[in-house]
C-alpha positions as CSV (number, residue, x, y, z in Angstrom):
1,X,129.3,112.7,72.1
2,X,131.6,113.9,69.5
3,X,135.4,113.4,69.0
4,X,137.3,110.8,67.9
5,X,136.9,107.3,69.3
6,X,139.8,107.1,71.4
7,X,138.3,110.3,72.9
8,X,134.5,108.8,73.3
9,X,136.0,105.9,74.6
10,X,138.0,107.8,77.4
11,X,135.1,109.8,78.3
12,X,132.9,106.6,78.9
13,X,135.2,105.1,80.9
14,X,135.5,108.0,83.5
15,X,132.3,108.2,83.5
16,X,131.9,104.4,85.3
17,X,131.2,105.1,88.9
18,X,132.6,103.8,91.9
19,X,131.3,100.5,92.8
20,X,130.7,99.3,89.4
21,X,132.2,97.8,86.5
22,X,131.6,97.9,82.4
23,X,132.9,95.7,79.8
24,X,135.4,96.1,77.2
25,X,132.4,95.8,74.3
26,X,129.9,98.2,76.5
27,X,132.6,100.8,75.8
28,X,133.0,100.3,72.6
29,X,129.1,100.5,71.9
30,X,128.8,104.0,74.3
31,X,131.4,105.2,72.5
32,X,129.6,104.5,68.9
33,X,131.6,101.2,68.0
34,X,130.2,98.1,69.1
35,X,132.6,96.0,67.2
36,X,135.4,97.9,68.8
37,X,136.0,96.3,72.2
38,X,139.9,95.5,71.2
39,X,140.2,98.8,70.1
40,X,138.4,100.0,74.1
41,X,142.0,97.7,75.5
42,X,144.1,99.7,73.3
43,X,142.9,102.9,74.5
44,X,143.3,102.1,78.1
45,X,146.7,101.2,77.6
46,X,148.0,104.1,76.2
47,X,145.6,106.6,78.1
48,X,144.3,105.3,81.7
49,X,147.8,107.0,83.5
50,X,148.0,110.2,81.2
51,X,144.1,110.7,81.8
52,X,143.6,109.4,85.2
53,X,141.2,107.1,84.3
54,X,139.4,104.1,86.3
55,X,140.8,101.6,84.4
56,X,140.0,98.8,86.6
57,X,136.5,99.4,86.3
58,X,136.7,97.8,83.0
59,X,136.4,93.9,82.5
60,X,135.5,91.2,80.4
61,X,132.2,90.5,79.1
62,X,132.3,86.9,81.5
63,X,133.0,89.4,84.3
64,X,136.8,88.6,84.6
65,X,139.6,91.0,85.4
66,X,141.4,90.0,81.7
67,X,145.1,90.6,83.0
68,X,147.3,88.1,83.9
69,X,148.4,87.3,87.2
70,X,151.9,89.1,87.9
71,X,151.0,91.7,85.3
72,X,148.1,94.2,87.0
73,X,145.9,91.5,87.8
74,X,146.3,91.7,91.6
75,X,146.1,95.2,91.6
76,X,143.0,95.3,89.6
77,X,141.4,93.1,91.6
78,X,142.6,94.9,94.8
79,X,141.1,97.9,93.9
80,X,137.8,96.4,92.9
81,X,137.5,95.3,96.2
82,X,137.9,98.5,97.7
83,X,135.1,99.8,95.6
84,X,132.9,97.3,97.2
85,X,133.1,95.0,94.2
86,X,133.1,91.0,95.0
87,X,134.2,87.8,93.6
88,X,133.1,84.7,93.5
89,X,134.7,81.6,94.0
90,X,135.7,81.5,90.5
91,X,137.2,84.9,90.6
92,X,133.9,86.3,88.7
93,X,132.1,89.4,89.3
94,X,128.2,89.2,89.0
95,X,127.7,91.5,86.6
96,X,124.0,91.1,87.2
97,X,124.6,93.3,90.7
98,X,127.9,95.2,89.8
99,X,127.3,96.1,86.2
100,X,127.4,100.3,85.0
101,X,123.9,100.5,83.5
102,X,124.3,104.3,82.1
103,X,121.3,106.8,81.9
């Protein structure tokens, strides 16, 4: 994958299907920086509406959406849902069943 990071970084994260979710850090290692998860937040805050991307596909490595309620976090949430995603109780996503495991 060549490019810059920002543009690895975008291309990982369109590539997360429907139905499933990556973390901030699994980005950052597909696109060639493992150490470069804040830079993955960064990225989708200045790119997911210019680029269209899946945005809310992308969570915490606990599983968690990592906005804040009244500031995307229901709509995150909402949209995970309609992928087929669930939560738990502790509004957790088992990443053990909903995790992107690339080829």
């Amino acid at each position: 994958m060549a490019g810059s990071f920002h543009e690895r970084a975008v291309e990982v994260v369109r590539s997360i299907p429907a139905g499933r979710v990556a973390t901030y850090g699994l980005v950052a290692a597909l696109a060639g920086n493992p150490r470069a998860a804040r830079q993955v937040i960064r990225v989708l805050h200045s790119s997911s509406r210019k680029e269209r991307l899946p945005w809310h596909r992308v969570v915490n490595r606990e599983g968690r959406i990592s906005l804040r309620p009244g500031h995307g976090y229901e709509m995150q949430k909402e949209l995970l849902i309609c992928e087929g995603i669930t939560f738990d109780t502790n509004d957790r996503i088992d990443l053990s069943r909903f995790l992107w495991h690339p080829r």
